[in-house]
N, C-alpha and C positions, 0 to 999 in steps of 0.2 A: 414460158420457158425463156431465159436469159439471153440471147444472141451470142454467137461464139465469140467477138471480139470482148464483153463482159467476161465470159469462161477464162478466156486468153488473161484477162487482165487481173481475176481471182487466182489464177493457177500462178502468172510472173509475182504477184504479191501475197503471196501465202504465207509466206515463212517471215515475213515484214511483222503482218497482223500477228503471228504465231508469238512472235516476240514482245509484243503490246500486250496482248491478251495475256502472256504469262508475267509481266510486268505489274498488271491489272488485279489477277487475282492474289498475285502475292502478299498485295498493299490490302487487299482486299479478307485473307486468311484463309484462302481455298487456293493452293500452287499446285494443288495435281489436279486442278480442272480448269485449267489455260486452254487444252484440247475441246474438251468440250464445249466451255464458253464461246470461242472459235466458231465451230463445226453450226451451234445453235442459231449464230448469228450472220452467217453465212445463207443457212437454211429459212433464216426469216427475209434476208435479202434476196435471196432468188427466189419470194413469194411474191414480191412485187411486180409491176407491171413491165414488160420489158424494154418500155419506153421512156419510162423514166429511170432506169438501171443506164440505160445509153444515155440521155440526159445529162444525168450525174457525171459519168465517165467522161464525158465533152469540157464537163465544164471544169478548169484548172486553175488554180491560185497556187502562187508559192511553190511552184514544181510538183503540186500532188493535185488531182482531180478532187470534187465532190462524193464523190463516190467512196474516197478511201476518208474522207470526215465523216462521212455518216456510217461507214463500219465503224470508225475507231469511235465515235461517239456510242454506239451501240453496244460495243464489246464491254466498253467501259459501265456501261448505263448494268447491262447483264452480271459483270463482277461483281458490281457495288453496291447495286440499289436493291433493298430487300423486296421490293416491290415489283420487281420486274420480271418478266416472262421465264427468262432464264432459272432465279432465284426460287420463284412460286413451286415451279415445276419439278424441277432434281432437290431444293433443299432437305437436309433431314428437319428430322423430327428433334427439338432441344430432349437433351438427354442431360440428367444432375446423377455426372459418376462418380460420385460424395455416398450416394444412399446405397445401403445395404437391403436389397429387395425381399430377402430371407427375412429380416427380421419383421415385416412390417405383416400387420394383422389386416388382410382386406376378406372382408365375410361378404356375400352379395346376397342381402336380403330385401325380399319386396319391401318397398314404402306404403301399397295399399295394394286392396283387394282388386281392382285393376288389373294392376301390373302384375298378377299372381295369374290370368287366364293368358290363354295364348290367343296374342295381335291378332291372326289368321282367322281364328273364331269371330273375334268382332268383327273385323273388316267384311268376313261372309255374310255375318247377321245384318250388319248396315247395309250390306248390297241387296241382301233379299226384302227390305222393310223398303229397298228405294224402288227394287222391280214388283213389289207387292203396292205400291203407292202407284208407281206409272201406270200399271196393267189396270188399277179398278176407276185410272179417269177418263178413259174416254175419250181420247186424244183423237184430233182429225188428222187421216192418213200423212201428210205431211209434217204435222208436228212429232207424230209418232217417229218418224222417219229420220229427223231431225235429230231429236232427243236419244234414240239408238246410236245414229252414227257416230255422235259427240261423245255420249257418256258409256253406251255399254260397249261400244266398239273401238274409244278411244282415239278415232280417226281425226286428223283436222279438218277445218271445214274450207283449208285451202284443195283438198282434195277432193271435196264436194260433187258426184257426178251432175248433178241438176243445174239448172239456168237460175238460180237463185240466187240474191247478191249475197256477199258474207253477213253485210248489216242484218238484214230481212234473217238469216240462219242465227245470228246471235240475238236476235231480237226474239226468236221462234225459243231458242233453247231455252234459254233464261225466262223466260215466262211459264216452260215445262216445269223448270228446275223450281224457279219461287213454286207454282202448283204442289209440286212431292214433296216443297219442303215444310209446305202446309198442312197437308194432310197427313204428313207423318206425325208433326207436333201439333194437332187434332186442333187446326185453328182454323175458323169460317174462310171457306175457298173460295164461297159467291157475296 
């Protein structure tokens, strides 16, 4: 959380930035999201640590702090650059409003026999050919243990309750996993 002398020094220069930033997106082709670019850039500034927000604020050139160059470089950074958090986040989707969507002929036909069964079917059948490979190997209580957590419970192995290192856990799965993936594609396991 930003220290109130930071709050104080956002709330006296808001309507400064507000000015910039609508400056920004004009040049930019978005002037009814000056507000917004703002508000985002604000909100990515008061993620920071709040010691280098006071930092900034201390430090002054030219009658303005560090603090208001690294908004107004960010405000700007947000308007402009297609690439930037701001941009990724709220832009639309390009739209060609040239094309008449009535007239165009889209039919959605499978490409293969595949694509004609429903995903959900496979995905179940894969699942039951990997729990019908794990169940008939034989696995020692801990590899079993292992291999449940990771793959049919989907758990990290940062959540691991045992005293086991992570290596030694991924070292355990992966040796299960190459095992099912063997004996599913009927290839010599020993």
């Amino acid at each position: 959380m930003a220290s109130e002398e930071v709050n104080n020094y956002i709330t006296k220069r808001y309507s400064k930035w507000l000015d910039y930033s609508s400056y920004q997106c004009t040049r930019a082709g978005i002037p009814n999201e000056s507000l917004d670019v703002l508000n985002e850039t604000l909100m990515s500034i008061l993620q920071k640590p709040p010691e280098l927000l006071s930092e900034l604020l201390e430090s002054k050139k030219n009658g303005h702090t560090a603090l208001d160059y690294f908004i107004l470089a960010i405000i700007k950074r947000n308007a402009t650059s297609p690439t930037s958090e701001y941009q990724n986040r709220y832009s639309p989707i390009p739209v060609n409003d040239n094309v008449d969507y009535s007239q165009l002929e889209i039919e959605d036909q499978p490409n293969s026999q595949e694509e004609q069964e429903d995903i959900n079917d496979i995905m179940l059948d894969k699942f039951h050919r990997v729990r019908e490979a794990f169940d008939s190997l034989g696995l020692s209580p801990l590899a079993s243990r292992v291999f449940e957590f990771h793959f049919f419970q989907d758990e990290s192995f940062l959540d691991w309750p045992g005293p086991e290192s992570k290596k030694l856990l991924y070292e355990i799965y992966n040796g299960v996993r190459d095992l099912i993936r063997r004996k599913i594609f009927g290839e010599s396991i020993f």
